[in-house]
C-alpha positions in Angstrom: 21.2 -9.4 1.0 19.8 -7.8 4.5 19.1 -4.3 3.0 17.1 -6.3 -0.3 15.0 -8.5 2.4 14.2 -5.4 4.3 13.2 -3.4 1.4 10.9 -6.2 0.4 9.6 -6.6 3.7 8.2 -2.7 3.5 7.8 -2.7 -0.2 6.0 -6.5 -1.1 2.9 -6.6 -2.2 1.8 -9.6 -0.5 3.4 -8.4 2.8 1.6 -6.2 4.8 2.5 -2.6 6.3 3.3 -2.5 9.9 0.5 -2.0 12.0 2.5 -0.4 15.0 4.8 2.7 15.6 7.1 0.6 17.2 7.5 -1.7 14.5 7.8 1.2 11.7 10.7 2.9 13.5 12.7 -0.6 14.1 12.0 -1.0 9.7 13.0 2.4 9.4 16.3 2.0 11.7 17.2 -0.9 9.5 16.8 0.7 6.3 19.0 3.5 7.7 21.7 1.2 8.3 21.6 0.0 5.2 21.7 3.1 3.9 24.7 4.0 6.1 26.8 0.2 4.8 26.4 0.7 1.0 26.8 4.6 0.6 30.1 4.5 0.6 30.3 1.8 -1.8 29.1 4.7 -4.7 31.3 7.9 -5.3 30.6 10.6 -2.6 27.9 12.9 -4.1 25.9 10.5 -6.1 22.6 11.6 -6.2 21.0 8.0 -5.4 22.9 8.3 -2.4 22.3 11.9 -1.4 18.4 11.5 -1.5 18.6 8.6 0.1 21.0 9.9 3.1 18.1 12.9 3.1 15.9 10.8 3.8 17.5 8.5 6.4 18.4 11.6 8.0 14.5 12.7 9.1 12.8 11.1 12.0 9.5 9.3 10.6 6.9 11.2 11.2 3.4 11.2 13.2 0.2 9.4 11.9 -0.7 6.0 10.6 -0.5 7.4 6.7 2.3 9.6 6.8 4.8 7.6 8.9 3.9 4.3 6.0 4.3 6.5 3.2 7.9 7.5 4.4 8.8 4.2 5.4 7.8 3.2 1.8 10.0 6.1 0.7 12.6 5.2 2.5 12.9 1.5 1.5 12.4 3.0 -2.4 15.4 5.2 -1.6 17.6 1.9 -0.6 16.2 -0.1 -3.4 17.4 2.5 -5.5 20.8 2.2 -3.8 21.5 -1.0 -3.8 20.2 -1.0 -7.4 23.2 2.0 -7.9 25.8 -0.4 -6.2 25.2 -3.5 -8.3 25.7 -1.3 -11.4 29.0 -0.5 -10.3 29.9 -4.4 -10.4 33.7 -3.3 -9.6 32.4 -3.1 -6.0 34.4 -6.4 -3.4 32.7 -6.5 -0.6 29.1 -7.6 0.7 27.4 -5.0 -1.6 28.6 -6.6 -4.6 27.4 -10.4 -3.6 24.0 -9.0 -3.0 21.2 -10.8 -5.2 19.2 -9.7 -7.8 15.5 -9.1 -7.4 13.4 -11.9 -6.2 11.6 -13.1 -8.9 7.2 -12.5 -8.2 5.3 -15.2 -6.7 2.1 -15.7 -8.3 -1.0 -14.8 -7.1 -2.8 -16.7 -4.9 -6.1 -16.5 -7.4 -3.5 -17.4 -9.8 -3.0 -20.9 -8.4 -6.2 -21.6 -7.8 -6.8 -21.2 -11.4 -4.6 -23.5 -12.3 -5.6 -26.1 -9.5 -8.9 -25.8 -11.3 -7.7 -26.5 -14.5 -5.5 -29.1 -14.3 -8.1 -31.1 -12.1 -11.2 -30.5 -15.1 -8.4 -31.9 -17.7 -8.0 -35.2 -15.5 -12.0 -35.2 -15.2 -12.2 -34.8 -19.1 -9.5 -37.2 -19.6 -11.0 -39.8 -17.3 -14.6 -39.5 -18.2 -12.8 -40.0 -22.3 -11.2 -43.0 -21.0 -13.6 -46.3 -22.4 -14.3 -48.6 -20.2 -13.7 -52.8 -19.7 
C-alpha cells in the first residue's frame, strides 16, 4: 500500500514534481525500498524485477530534468513491480493485500462543468415553475 502511494506521489498528474534535490533523493530512497520489500516476492530473475533493481541501483543524477525523469522512471519501474506481484495472487504477505489502482479523480474543469449545469437546470426549472 506504501510503495503504490509513493509511486502516485511521483507519478499523479495532479501532484506536482519535487521542486528540491533533497526531496527527490528522500522519493527516490523510498522507491528503492520498495523495490528492495517486493522483489523477492517474484521468482529471482524476473525481468520486472531486474530492471527495476537496475535502476534502484544508480544514484539520481544531476540537474533539475534529468534527476525528475529518473525519479519518474524509477517509480514506473515499482509500479511495474507491484503490478508483477499482484499477478502472482499466491503471494501471503503485505505484497499480496496491496490495493488496486486508485481510481482517477476528475478534473477540476470537469466539476466545474457540472456545477454549471446542474445550477442552469434548477434556473430553467424554477423560471418553468407558474406562479400563485
Amino acid at each position: 500500500m506504501a510503495a503504490a502511494e509513493t509511486v502516485a506521489l511521483v507519478l499523479d498528474d495532479n501532484v506536482p514534481l519535487p521542486e528540491t534535490s533533497d526531496d527527490v533523493e528522500t522519493l527516490a530512497a523510498r522507491l528503492r525500498e520498495h523495490i528492495s520489500q517486493l522483489a523477492p516476492s517474484l521468482p529471482t530473475g524476473d525481468p520486472t524485477v531486474t530492471r527495476a533493481q537496475r535502476l534502484s541501483a544508480t544514484t539520481v543524477p544531476e540537474g533539475y530534468v534529468s534527476s525528475r525523469v529518473h525519479l519518474m522512471h524509477l517509480a514506473e519501474a515499482t509500479q511495474s513491480v507491484i503490478t508483477a506481484v499482484r499477478g502472482r495472487g499466491s503471494v501471503a504477505g503485505p505484497a499480496s493485500r496491496l490495493p488496486g489502482p486508485r481510481p482517477r479523480m476528475p478534473s477540476r474543469n470537469t466539476v466545474r462543468l457540472l456545477v454549471f449545469a446542474v445550477a442552469l437546470a434548477t434556473l430553467i426549472l424554477a423560471a418553468s415553475v407558474p406562479r400563485a
